[in-house]
N, CA, C and O of each residue as an XYZ file, in Angstrom:
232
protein
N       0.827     -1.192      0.000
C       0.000      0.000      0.000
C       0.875      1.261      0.000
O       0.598      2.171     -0.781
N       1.957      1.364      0.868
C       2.562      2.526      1.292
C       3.591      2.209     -0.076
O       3.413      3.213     -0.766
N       4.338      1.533     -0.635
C       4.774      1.563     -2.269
C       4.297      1.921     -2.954
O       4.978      2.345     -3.888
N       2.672      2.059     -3.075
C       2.095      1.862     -4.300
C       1.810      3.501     -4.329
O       1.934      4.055     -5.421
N       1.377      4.415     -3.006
C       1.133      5.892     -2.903
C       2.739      6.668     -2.683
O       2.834      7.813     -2.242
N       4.149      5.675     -3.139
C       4.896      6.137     -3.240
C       5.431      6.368     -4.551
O       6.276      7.208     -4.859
N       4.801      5.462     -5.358
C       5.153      5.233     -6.754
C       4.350      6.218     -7.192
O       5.104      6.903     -7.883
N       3.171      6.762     -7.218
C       2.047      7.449     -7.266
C       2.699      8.922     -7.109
O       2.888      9.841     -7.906
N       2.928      8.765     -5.900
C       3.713     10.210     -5.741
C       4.854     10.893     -6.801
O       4.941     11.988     -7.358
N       5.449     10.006     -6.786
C       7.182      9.876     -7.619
C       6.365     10.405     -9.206
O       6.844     11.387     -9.774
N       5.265      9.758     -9.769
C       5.152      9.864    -10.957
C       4.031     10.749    -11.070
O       3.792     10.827    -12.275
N       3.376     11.321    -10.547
C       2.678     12.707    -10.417
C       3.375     13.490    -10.183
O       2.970     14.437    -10.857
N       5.066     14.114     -9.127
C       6.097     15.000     -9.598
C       6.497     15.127    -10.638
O       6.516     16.177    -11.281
N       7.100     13.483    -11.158
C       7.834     13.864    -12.971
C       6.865     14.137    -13.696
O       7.292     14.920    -14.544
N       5.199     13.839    -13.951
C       4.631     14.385    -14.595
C       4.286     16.218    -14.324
O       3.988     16.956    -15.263
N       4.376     16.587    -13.216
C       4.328     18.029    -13.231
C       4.960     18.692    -13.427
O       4.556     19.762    -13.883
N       6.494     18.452    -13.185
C       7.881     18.946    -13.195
C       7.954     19.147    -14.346
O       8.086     20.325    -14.677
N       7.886     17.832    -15.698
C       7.920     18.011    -17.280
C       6.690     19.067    -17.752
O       7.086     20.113    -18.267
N       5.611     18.930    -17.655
C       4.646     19.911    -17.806
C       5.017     21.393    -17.200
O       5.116     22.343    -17.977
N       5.182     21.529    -16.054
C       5.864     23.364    -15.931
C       7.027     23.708    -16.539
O       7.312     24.898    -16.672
N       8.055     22.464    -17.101
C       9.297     23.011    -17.964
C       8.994     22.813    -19.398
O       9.878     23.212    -20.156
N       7.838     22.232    -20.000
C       7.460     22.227    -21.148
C       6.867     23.841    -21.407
O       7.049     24.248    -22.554
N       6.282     24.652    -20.597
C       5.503     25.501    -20.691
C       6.013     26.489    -20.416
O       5.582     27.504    -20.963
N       7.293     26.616    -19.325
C       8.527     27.745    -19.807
C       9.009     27.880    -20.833
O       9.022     28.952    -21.438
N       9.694     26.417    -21.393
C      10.418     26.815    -22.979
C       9.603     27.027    -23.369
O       9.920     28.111    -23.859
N       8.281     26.848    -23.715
C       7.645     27.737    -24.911
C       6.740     28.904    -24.632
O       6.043     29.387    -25.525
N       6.745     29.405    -23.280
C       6.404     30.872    -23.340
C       7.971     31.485    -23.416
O       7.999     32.667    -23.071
N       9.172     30.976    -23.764
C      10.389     31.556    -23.837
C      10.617     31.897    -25.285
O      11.156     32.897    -25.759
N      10.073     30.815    -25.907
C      10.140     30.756    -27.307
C       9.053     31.489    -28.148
O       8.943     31.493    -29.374
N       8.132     32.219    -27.049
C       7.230     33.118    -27.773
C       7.569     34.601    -27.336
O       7.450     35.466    -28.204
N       7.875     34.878    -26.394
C       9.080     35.946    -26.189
C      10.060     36.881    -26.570
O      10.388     38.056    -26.407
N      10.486     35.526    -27.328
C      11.969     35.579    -27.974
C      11.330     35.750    -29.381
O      12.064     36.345    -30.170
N      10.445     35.464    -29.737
C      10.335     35.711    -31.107
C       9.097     36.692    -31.499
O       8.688     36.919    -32.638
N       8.538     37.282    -30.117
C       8.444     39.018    -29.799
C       9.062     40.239    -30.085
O       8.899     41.270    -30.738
N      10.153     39.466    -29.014
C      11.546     40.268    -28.961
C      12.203     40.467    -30.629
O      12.918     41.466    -30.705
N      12.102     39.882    -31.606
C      12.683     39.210    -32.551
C      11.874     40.429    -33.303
O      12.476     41.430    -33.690
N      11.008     40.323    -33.409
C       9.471     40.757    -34.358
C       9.727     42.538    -34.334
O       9.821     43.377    -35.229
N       9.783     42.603    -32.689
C      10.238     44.179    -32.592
C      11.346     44.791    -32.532
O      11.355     45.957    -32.138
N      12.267     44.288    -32.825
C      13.652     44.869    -32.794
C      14.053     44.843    -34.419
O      14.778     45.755    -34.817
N      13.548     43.700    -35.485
C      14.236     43.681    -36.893
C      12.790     43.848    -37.617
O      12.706     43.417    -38.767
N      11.789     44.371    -37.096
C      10.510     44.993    -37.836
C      10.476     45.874    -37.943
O      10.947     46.580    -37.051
N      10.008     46.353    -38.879
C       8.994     47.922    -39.159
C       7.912     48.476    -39.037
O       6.840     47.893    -39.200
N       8.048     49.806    -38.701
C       6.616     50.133    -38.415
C       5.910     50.045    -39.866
O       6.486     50.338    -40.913
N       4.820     49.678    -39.786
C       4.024     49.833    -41.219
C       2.888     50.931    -41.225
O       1.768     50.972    -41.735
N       3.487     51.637    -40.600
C       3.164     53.469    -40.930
C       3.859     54.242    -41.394
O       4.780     54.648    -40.685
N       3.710     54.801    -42.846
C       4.718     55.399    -43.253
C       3.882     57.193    -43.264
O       3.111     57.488    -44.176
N       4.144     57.984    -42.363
C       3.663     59.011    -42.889
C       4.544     59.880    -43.900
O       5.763     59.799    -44.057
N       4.024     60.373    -44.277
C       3.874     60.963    -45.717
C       3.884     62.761    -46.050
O       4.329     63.479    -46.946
N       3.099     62.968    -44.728
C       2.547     64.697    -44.677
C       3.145     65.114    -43.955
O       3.934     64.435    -43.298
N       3.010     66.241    -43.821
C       4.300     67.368    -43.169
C       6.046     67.042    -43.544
O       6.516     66.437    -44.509
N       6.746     67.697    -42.380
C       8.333     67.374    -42.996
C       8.532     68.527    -44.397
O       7.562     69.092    -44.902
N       9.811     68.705    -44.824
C      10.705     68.889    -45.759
C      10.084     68.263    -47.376
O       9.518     67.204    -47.647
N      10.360     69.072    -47.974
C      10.306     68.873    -49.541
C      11.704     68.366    -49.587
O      12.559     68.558    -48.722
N      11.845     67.680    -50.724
C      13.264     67.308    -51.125
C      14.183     67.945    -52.080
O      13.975     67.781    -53.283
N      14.763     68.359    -51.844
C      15.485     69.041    -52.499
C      16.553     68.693    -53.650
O      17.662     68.190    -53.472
N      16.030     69.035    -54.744
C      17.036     68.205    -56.021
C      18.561     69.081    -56.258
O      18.668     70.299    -56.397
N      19.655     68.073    -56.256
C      20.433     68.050    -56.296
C      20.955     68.127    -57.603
O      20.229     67.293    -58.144
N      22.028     68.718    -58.880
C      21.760     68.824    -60.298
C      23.436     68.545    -60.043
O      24.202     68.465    -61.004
C-alpha cells in the first residue's frame, strides 16, 4: 500500500515537473520571437505629410 502511494507520488512529480518546464520553454520561445518581431521589424506606418520637400540636387 505505502509503495504503491509512493510510486504514485514519484510519478505525479515527474509528470508536473515536465509539464511546468514544457511551458517555460515555450512561453520563452514566444518571447523571444516578440523580442525578434520588434527589434528587426517595421513600423508599417509610413507618414507621408508634413516634414521637408526634397530638395534636387543637379
Amino acid at each position: 500500500m505505502v509503495r504503491t502511494k509512493l510510486i504514485l507520488a514519484i510519478l505525479a512529480t515527474l509528470i508536473t515537473s515536465g509539464a511546468t518546464g514544457l511551458w517555460l520553454m515555450i512561453s520563452e520561445r514566444q518571447e523571444a520571437q516578440e523580442r525578434r518581431q520588434k527589434f528587426f521589424g517595421s513600423t508599417k506606418e509610413y507618414p507621408t505629410s508634413g516634414g521637408e520637400k526634397m530638395k534636387i540636387e543637379w
